[in-house]
C-alpha positions as CSV (number, residue, x, y, z in Angstrom):
1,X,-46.6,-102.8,33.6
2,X,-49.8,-101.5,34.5
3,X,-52.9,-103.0,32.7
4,X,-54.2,-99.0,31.8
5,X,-50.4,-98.6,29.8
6,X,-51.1,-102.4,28.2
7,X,-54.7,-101.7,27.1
8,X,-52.7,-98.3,25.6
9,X,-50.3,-100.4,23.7
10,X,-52.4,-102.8,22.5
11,X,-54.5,-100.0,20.7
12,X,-51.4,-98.9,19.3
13,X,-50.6,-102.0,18.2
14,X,-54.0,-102.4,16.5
15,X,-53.7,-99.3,14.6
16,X,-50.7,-99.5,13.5
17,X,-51.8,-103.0,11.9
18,X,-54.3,-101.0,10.8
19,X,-51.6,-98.7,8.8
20,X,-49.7,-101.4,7.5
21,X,-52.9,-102.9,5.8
22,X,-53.4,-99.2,4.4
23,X,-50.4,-98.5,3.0
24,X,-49.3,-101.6,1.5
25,X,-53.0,-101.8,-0.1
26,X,-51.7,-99.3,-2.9
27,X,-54.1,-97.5,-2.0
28,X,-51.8,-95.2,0.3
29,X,-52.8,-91.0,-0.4
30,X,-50.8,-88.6,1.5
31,X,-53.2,-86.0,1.6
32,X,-56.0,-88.6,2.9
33,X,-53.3,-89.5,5.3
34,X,-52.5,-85.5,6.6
35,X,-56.4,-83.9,6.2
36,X,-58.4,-87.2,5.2
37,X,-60.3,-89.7,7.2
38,X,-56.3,-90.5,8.8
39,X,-55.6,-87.3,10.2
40,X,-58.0,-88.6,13.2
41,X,-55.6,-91.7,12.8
42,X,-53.0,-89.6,13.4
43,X,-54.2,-87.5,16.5
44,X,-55.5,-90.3,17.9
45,X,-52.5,-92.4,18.1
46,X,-50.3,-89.0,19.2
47,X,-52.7,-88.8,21.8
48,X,-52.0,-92.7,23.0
49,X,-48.1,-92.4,22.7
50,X,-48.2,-89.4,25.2
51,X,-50.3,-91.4,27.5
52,X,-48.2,-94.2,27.4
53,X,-44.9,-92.0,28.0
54,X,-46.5,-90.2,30.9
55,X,-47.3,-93.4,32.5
56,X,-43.6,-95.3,31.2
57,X,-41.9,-91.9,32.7
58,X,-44.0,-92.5,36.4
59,X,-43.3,-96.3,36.4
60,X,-39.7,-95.1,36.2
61,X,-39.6,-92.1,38.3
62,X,-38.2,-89.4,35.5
63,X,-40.8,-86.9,36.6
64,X,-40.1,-86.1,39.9
């Protein structure tokens, strides 16, 4: 695994931590979560799993 795809992974790890805390706080608000201070959350973390599928999809040669 290359150590750019594990730093990737670990941040999504961290976030979704992150989450877990949030939404078992009771303190969960689905409008916070779609156009709130989570919505970057969001993005963010979309942004990290395409990363990590465009390297994962190299690794194994899918993409020719």
């Amino acid at each position: 695994m290359s150590d750019r795809k594990q730093e990737l992974i670990n941040e999504m790890l961290e976030m979704q931590r992150k989450f877990i805390a949030y939404e078992h706080s009771g303190e969960f608000n689905a409008e916070e979560y779609y156009v709130g201070e989570w919505k970057e959350y969001r993005e963010r973390y979309t942004e990290l799993a395409a990363e990590v599928r465009e390297i994962a999809s190299k690794e194994a040669n899918f993409w020719k």
